[in-house]
N, C-alpha and C positions, 0 to 999 in steps of 0.2 A: 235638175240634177237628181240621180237617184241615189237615195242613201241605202249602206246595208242594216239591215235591222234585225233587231231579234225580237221572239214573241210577246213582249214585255212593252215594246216599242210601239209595234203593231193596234195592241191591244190597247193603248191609251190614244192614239190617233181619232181628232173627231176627224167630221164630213166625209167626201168622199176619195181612197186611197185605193193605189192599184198596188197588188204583194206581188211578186216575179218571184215565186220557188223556182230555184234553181240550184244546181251544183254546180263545181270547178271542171271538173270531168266529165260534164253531160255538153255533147257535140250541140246539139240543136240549144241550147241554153248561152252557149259563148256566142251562136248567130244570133239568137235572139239580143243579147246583152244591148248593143250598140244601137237597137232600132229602141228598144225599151227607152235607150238613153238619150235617144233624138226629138221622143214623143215626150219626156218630162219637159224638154224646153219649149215644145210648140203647143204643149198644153197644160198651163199652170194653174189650172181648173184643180186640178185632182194631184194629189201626195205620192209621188212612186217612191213605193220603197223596193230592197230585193231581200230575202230572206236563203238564207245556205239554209239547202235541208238536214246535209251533213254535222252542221253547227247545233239547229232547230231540229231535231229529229222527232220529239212530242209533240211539240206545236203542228208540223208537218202532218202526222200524224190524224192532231185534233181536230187538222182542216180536210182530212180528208184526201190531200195529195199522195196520189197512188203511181204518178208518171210524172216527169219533167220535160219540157217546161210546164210548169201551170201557174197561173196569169189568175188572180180574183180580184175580182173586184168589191172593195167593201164602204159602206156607208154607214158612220157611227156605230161601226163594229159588226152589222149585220150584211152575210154574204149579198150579194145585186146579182153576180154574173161570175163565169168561171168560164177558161178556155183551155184545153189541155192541148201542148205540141206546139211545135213551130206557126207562126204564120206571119205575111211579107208587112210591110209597115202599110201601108194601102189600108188592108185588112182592117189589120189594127187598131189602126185609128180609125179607123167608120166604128168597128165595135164598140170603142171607148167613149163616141162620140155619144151613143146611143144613152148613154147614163150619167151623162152633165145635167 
């Protein structure tokens, strides 16, 4: 299950956590939404959270997110990997797979 979080949330999370920046109004972010939401269940390895940039605007910001969707991947707080844009769940998960 992915929760929504804010950078407060984020920021206290150990091991390793996937953040989905996203908006409500960004096209490629609602396709993404449900694949994001398919991979929390088939990999309970890693903490998905999703972060509104519109909510986060700072945090957003401090991470660096310039375009949405953007997908990072973080391990006790420190970045591992970033993916900016749409991409199919196939994709995906081989990415995510790479940093279990």
């Amino acid at each position: 299950m992915v929760k929504v979080a804010t950078a407060e949330l984020v920021k206290k999370e150990k091991g390793i956590i996937l953040v989905d920046f996203y908006a409500d109004w960004c096209g490629p972010c609602r396709m993404l939404g449900p694949i994001i939401e398919e991979l929390s269940e088939e990999i309970p390895e890693i903490n998905f959270l999703k972060v509104n940039i519109d909510d986060e605007r700072e945090f957003a910001i401090a991470n660096h997110v310039g375009s949405i969707p953007t997908i990072v991947i973080f391990k006790d707080g420190n970045e591992l990997a970033r993916r900016v844009g749409f991409a199919s769940k196939p994709e995906l998960k081989k990415w995510i797979n790479n940093y279990l």
